[in-house]
DOMAR-18488 format. One record per residue (C-alpha): chain; residue number from 1; residue in three letters; x, y, z. Coordinates in nm, 3 decimals. Layout:
<atoms>
A/NUM/ALA/X/Y/Z
...
</atoms>
This chain:
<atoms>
A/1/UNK/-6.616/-2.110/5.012
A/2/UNK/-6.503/-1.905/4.737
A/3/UNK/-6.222/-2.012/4.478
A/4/UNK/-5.914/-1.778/4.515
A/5/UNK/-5.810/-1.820/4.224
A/6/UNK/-6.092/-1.664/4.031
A/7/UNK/-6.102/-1.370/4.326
A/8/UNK/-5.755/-1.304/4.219
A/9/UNK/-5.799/-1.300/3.891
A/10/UNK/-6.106/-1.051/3.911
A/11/UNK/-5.881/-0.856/4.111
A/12/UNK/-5.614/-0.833/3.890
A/13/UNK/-5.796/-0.740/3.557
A/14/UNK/-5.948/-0.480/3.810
A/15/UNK/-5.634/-0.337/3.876
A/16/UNK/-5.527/-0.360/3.486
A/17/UNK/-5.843/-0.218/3.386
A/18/UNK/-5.780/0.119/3.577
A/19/UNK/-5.390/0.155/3.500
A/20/UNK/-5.494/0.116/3.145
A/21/UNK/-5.833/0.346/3.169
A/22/UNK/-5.639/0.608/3.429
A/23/UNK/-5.394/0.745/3.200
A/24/UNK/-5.596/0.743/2.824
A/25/UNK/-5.881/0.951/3.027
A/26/UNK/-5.604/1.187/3.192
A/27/UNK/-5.462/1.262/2.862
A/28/UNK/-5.772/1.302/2.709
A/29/UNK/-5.900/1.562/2.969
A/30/UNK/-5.597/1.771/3.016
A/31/UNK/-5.564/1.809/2.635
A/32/UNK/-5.308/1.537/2.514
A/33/UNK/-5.065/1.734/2.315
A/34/UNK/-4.730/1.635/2.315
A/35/UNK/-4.580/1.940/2.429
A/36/UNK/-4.246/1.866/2.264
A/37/UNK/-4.394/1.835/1.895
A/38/UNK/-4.717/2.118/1.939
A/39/UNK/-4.701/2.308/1.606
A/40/UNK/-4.679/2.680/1.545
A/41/UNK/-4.532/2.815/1.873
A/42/UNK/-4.798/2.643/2.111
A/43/UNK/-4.640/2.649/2.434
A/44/UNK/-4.383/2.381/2.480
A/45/UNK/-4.198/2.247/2.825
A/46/UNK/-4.058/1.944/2.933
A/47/UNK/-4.312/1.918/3.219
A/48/UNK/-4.649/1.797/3.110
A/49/UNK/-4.823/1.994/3.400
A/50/UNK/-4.683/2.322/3.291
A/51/UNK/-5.046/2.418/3.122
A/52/UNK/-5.192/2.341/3.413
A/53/UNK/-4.993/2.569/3.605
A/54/UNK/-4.942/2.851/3.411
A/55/UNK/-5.346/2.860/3.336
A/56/UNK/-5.404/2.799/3.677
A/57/UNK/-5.168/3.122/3.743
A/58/UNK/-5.437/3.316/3.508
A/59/UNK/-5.718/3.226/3.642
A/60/UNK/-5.614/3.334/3.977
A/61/UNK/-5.485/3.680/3.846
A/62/UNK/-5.811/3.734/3.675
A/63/UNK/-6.006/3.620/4.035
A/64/UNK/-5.821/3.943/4.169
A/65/UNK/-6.003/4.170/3.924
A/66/UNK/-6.358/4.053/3.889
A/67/UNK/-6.623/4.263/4.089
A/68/UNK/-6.752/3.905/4.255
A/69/UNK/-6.483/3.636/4.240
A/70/UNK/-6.688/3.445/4.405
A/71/UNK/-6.901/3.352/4.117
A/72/UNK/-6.597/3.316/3.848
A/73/UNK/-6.703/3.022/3.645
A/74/UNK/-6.404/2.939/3.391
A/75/UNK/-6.412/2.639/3.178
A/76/UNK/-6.283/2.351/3.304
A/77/UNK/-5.952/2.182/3.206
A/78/UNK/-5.694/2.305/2.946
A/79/UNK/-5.914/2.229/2.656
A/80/UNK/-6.087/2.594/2.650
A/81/UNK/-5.767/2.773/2.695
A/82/UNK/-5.516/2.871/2.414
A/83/UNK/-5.162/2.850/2.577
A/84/UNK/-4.852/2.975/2.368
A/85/UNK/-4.517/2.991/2.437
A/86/UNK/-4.393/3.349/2.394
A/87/UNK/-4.027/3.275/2.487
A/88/UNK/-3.846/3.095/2.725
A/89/UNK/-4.085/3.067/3.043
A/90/UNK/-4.294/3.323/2.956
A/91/UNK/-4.686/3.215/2.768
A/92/UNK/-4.985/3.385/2.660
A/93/UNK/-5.305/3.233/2.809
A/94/UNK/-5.659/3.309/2.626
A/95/UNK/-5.969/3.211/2.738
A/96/UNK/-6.321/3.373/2.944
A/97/UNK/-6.490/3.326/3.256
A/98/UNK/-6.830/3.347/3.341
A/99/UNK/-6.880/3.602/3.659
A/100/UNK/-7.155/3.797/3.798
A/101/UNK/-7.075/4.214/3.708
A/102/UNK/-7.193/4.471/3.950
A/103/UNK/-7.550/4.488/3.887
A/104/UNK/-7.551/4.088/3.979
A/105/UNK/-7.575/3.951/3.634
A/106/UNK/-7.357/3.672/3.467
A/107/UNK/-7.169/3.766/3.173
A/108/UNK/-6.902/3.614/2.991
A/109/UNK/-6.605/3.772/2.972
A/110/UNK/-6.238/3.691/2.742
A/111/UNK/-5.900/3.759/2.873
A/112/UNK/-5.579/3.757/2.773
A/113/UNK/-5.257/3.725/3.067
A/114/UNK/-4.888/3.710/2.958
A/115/UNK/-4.778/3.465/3.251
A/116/UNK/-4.368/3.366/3.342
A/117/UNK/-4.358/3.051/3.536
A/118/UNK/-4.105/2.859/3.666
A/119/UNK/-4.158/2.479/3.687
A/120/UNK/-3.850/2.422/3.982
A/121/UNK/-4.089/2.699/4.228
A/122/UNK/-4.473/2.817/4.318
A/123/UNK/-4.425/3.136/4.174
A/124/UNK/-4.531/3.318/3.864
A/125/UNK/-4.610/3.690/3.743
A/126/UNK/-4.923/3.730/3.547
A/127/UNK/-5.028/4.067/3.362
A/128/UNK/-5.356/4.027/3.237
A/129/UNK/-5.618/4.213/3.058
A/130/UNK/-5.974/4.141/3.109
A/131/UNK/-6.309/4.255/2.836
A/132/UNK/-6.578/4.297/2.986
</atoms>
C-alpha cells in the first residue's frame, strides 16, 4: 500500500509547481510590461488585458477587409503588435497579417487601426488602414 504521506507531498509540489510556472509563462507570452510604468506613451490601463482586447478589436476589423479572411494568419500574442496609447481610451495598434490576395497567394501585409475601447463593455470602434 502506498505511503500518503509522500502521495501528498508529490501532490502538493505539483500544485506549487504550476501556480509558480502558470503566471511567469503568462507574463512572458502576453508581453510582461507593466502597463503603469511603459515608457514613451506605450499604451497604459489599469487592466492588464486591455492589449489583448484592443488588438483583438484590430484584428477583427482588418478580418472585415481582407479578400479571404479565412486564411488571415496574424502573429500570435501581443509581442508582434505595437500598442500606444493615443489618449484616454483611444490606441494605435501596428502590426501585419499574412492572408491569401485575390489571385490565391499569401502575402504579408502591415496595418495600422486607431481603436477606442472601453474595458467596463464588449464594444470598441476601430478605423483601420490596411497595405497591401
Amino acid at each position: 500500500m502506498k505511503n500518503p504521506t509522500i502521495s501528498t507531498g508529490k501532490s502538493l509540489l505539483i500544485i506549487l509547481a504550476v501556480l509558480i510556472v502558470l503566471p511567469v509563462g503568462c507574463t512572458m507570452l502576453f508581453g510582461g510590461t507593466n502597463p503603469s510604468t511603459a515608457p514613451n506613451g506605450t499604451a497604459q490601463n489599469s487592466t492588464p488585458n486591455y492589449r489583448i482586447a484592443v488588438l483583438s478589436c484590430a484584428e477583427q476589423r482588418i478580418k472585415g477587409m481582407l479578400k479571404s479572411p479565412s486564411t488571415a494568419d496574424f502573429p500570435w500574442g501581443t509581442s508582434k503588435a505595437q500598442i500606444t496609447l493615443v489618449e484616454g481610451t483611444t490606441y494605435e495598434v501596428s502590426s501585419y497579417v499574412d492572408a491569401q490576395n485575390s489571385f490565391g497567394a499569401m502575402i504579408r501585409s502591415n496595418y495600422t487601426c486607431r481603436v477606442t475601447y472601453e474595458p467596463n463593455t464588449t464594444m470598441c470602434e476601430t478605423r483601420c488602414k490596411l497595405e497591401e
